[in-house]
N, C-alpha and C positions, 0 to 999 in steps of 0.2 A: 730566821731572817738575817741578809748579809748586816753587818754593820753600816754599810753604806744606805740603808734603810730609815735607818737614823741619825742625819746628817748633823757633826758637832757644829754648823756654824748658824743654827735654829737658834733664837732667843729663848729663854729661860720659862717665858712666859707672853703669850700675845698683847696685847696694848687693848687697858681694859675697856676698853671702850669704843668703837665701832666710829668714822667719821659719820657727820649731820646726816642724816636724810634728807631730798628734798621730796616733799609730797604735797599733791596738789588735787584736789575734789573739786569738779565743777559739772553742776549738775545732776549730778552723781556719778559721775567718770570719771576714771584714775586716766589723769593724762598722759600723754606720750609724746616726746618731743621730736621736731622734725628729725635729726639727724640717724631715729631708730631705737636707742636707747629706752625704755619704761623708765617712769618715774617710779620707783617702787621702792619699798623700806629697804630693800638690802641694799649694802655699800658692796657692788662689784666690786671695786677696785681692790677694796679689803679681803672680800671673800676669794680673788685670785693668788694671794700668796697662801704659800703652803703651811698648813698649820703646825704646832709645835706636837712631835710624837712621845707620851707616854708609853712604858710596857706594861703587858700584863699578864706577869707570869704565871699567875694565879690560873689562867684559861689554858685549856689544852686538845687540839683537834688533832689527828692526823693531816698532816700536808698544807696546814695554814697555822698563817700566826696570829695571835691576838693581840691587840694593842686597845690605847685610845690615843685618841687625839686633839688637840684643845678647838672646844668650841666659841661658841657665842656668847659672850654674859648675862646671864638671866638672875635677873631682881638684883641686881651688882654683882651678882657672884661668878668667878670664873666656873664653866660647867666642861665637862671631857665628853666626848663621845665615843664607845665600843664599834669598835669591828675587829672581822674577820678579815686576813690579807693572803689573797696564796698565789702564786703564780705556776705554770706549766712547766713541764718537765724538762722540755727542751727552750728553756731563756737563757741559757746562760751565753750563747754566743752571737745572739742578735736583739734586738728591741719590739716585743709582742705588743700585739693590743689588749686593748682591758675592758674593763665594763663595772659599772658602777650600778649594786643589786640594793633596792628599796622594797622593804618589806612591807606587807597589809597589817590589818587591823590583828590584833590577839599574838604577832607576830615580833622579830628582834633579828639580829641578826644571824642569819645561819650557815654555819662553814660546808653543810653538806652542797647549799647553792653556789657555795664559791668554787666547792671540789668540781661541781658537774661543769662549770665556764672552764675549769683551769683542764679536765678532759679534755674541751675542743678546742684549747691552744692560743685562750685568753687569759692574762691575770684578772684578778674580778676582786672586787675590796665590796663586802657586805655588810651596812653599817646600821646601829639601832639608831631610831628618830625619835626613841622618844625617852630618853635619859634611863635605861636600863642596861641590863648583863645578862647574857644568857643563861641565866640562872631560872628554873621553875620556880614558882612563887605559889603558885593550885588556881585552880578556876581560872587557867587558860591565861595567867598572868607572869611576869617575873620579876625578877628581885629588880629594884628600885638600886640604881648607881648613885654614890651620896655627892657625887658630881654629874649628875643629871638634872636637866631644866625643866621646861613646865609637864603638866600631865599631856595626852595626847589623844588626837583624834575624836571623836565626840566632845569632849573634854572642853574642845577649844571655846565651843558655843558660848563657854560661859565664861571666858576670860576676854571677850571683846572688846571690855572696858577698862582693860590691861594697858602700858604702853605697848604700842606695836611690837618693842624687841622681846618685848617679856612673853608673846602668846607662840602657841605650837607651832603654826604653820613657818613663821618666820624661821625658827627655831630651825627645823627639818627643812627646808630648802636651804638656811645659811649650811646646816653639815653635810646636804648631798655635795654642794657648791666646793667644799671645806676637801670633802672627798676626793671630788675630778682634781684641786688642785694639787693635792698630798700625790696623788697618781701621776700626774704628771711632773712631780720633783722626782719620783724614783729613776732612776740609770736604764733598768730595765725593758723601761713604761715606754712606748712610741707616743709623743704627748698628741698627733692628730690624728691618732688611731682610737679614740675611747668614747664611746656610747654609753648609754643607760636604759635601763628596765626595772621596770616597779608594778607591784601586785596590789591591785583595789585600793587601800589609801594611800600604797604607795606609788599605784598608775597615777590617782591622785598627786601626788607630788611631782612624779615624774613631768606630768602635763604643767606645773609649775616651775619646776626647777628651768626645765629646757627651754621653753620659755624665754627667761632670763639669760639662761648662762649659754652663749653662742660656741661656746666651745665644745660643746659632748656633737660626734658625728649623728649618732643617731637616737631617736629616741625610742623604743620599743612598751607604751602600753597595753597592762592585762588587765583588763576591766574598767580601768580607772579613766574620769572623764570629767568634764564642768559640768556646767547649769544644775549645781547639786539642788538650787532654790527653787527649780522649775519641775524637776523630776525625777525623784532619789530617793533611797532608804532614808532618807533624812528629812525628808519634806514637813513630817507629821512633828518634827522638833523643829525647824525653823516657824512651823505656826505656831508653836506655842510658844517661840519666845517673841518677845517687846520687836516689832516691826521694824522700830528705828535700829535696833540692834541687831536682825536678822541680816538686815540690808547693808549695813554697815561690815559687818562680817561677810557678805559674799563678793560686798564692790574692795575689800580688800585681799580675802584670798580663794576665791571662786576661779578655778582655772581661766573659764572664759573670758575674764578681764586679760589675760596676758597674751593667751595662744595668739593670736593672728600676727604677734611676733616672733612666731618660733620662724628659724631657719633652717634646720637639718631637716632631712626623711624621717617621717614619724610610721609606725607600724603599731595599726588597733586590733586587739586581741579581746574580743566578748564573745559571750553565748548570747543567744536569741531571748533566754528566760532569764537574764540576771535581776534579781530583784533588787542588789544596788546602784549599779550604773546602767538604766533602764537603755532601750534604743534609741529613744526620740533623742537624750540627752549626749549618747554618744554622737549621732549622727549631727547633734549640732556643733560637737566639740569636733571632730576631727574637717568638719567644713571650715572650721575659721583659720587655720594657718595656709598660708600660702604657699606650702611647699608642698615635693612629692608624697605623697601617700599609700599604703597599702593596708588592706583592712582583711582580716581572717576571722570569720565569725561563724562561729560552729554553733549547730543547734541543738541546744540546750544544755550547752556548755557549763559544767557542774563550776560552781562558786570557790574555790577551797588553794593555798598557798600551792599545794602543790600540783595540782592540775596549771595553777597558773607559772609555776617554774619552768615546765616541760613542753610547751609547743616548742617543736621543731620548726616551725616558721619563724620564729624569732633568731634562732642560732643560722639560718639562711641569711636573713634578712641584714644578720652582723656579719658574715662571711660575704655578702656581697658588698657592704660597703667600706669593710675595714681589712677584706684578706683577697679583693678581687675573685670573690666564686661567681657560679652564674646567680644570677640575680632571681627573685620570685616573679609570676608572671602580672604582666601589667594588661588592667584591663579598663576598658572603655568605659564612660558612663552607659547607663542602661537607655536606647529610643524607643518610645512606644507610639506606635498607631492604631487607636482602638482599643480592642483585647490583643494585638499581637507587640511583642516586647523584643526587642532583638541587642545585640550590643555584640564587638569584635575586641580581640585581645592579641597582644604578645607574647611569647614564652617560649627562655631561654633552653628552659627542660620541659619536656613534651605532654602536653594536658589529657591525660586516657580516662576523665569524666568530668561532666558539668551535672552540677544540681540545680532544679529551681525550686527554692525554697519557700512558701508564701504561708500566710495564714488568712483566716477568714472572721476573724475574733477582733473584739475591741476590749477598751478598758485595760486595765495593768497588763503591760508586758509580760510578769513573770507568771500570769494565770494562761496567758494566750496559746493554744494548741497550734503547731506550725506541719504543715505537709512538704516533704522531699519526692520531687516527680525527676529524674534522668531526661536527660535532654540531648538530643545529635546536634552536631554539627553540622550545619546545610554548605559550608564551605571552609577551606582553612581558612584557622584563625573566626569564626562567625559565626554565631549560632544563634536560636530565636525560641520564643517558646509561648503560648496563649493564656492569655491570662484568665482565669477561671470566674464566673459573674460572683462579686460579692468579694473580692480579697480585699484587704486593708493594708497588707505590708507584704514586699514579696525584696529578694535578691536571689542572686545566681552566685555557688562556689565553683569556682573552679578548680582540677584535683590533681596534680602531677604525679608521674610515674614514680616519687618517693611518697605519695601521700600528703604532700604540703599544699594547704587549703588556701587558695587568695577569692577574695570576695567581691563581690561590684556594689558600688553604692547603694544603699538603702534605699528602696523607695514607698512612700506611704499614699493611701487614696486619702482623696482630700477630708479634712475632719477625726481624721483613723490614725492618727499618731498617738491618742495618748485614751 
């Protein structure tokens, strides 16, 4: 990495301690004030300067470098956070875009994902959330950073009675936050070129982070969603803890409290059978932001980091908003009269098959059996398709001639959502 990477006029150390929060519960609602802003534990203002960079020579990839970077204080103590930094082959004579990569569950950060962004000509910083080092540890675990903060991800349940800066979630949104800013000090960086993506807890974050932080263009989730209280791998753990404390844990870091603030293009990425971020719950999370949407929902879309690295709708979906490509195609909500369902679309690159997806099953999502029928086009751009007696949940993919899947809205028969 250039020297200019690590720029000498950084302080030695960040200021231990974070300005006041203001927070405010009424009713059980995290307020929001008129001008737009969330009330929320993080101190933007703080999280927008760029953090101080540790090296770490100790790590060693091909084509990326390892650093940390200083975090948030947890339980008084200054903590550093690991990533991965690589940038594309041809930066050195203009200003690329980047992307900022959040890992899932069992997960840290991984240079092979920053290689495949800096392939298609983004730098991309891939940072651990949850105070480790790429280091195996056995049982799907890693070595523990001795400047790393709380434990993570289930973990949090039980630190609700934490101060706020001390529990994970805080934690891992101050360092995605900590991230876009470090990205946007480098020389190299286009600072209103830089989006985010994150896999299952890290879709989870993702849906938090952006949220907050108006500055990432775009945000690309893969699995990750709110209403974890209402219907999620977690459900059977928020019954079993203390009610007051389930609820106090979800009106604090439950996506859904934030989204309908996000401002950039969000792009959702599920399978039809995921048994952690079910469909009800997706489809309620990606309904609450007010901004544009596109949703790719493959059926039966297998759970795992790296299925969720690789959809090529995502690498479109940054190429049209951060390198002027054509765009994914845009489609209408779905009309229905009767059994007949019809809905019209747009598209930059040319649609050569529609699927209509449905099932006929209730009860958990990831037990439910889904049927794939083909479908013509009754006019350009329009297509229609009958709905079969007894379906419960049905959408349409639509498939362009690269194979890139955009999806139409969810729709559920009434009572058939969960």
């Amino acid at each position: 990495m250039a020297s200019s990477h690590f720029p000498g006029h950084l302080p030695e150390k960040v200021p231990g301690a974070l300005a006041a929060r203001v927070y405010a519960v009424v009713l059980g609602l995290i307020l929001f004030p008129a001008a737009g802003w969330a009330r929320v534990p993080w101190n933007l203002k703080a999280l927008s300067n760029p953090p101080q960079i540790y090296p770490a020579p100790q790590f060693h990839e091909d084509g990326v470098q390892g650093l940390f970077f200083e975090g948030v204080p947890w339980q008084g103590k200054a903590t550093r956070v690991f990533a991965w930094y690589g940038v594309p082959t041809d930066s050195k004579n203009h200003r690329v875009p980047a992307v900022v990569l959040v890992h899932g569950g069992d997960g840290t950060a991984f240079a092979d994902w920053v290689r495949l962004w800096n392939s298609r000509g983004y730098a991309a910083i891939a940072i651990d959330t949850c105070g480790s080092v790429p280091i195996p540890a056995g049982n799907n675990t890693w070595q523990r950073s001795p400047f790393g903060g709380p434990p993570c991800w289930e973990e949090s349940f039980e630190q609700i009675d934490w101060p706020e800066k001390d529990q994970w979630p805080y934690h891992a949104v101050a360092a995605i936050m900590l991230a876009n800013s470090l990205l946007r000090s480098f020389p190299e960086i286009d600072p209103d070129r830089i989006g985010i993506t994150g896999i299952s807890w890290g879709g989870y974050l993702t849906a938090l982070a952006a949220s907050i932080d108006r500055r990432f263009r775009f945000a690309a989730l893969v699995y990750g969603c709110g209403f974890l209280g209402e219907d999620s791998y977690w459900v059977p753990q928020f019954r079993m803890m203390d009610a007051v404390k389930a609820q106090k844990w979800l009106r604090l870091w439950d996506p859904s409290v934030y989204l309908k603030k996000a401002k950039m293009p969000f792009l959702w990425v599920d399978g039809t059978n995921d048994e952690f971020y079910p469909l009800d719950s997706l489809r309620k999370s990606y309904l609450l932001p007010r901004v544009p949407r596109t949703l790719s929902i493959r059926v039966r879309m297998p759970h795992s980091h790296d299925d969720g690295e690789r959809p090529e709708e995502i690498f479109a979906f940054a190429d049209h908003l951060l390198r002027s490509m054509p765009s994914l195609a845009t489609v209408q909500a779905p009309s229905q009269r009767g059994a007949l369902v019809w809905l019209s679309y747009t598209a930059q690159i040319p649609i050569v098959k529609i699927d209509f997806n449905y099932t006929m099953d209730r009860g958990e999502w990831k037990d439910r059996h889904w049927t794939t029928v083909a479908v013509e086009s009754q006019s350009p751009y329009e297509f229609q398709a009958k709905l079969p007696s007894g379906v419960t949940a049905y959408y349409f993919n639509l498939i362009d001639e690269h194979g890139l899947i955009v999806s139409s809205d969810l729709r559920f028969a009434a009572g058939a959502a969960r």
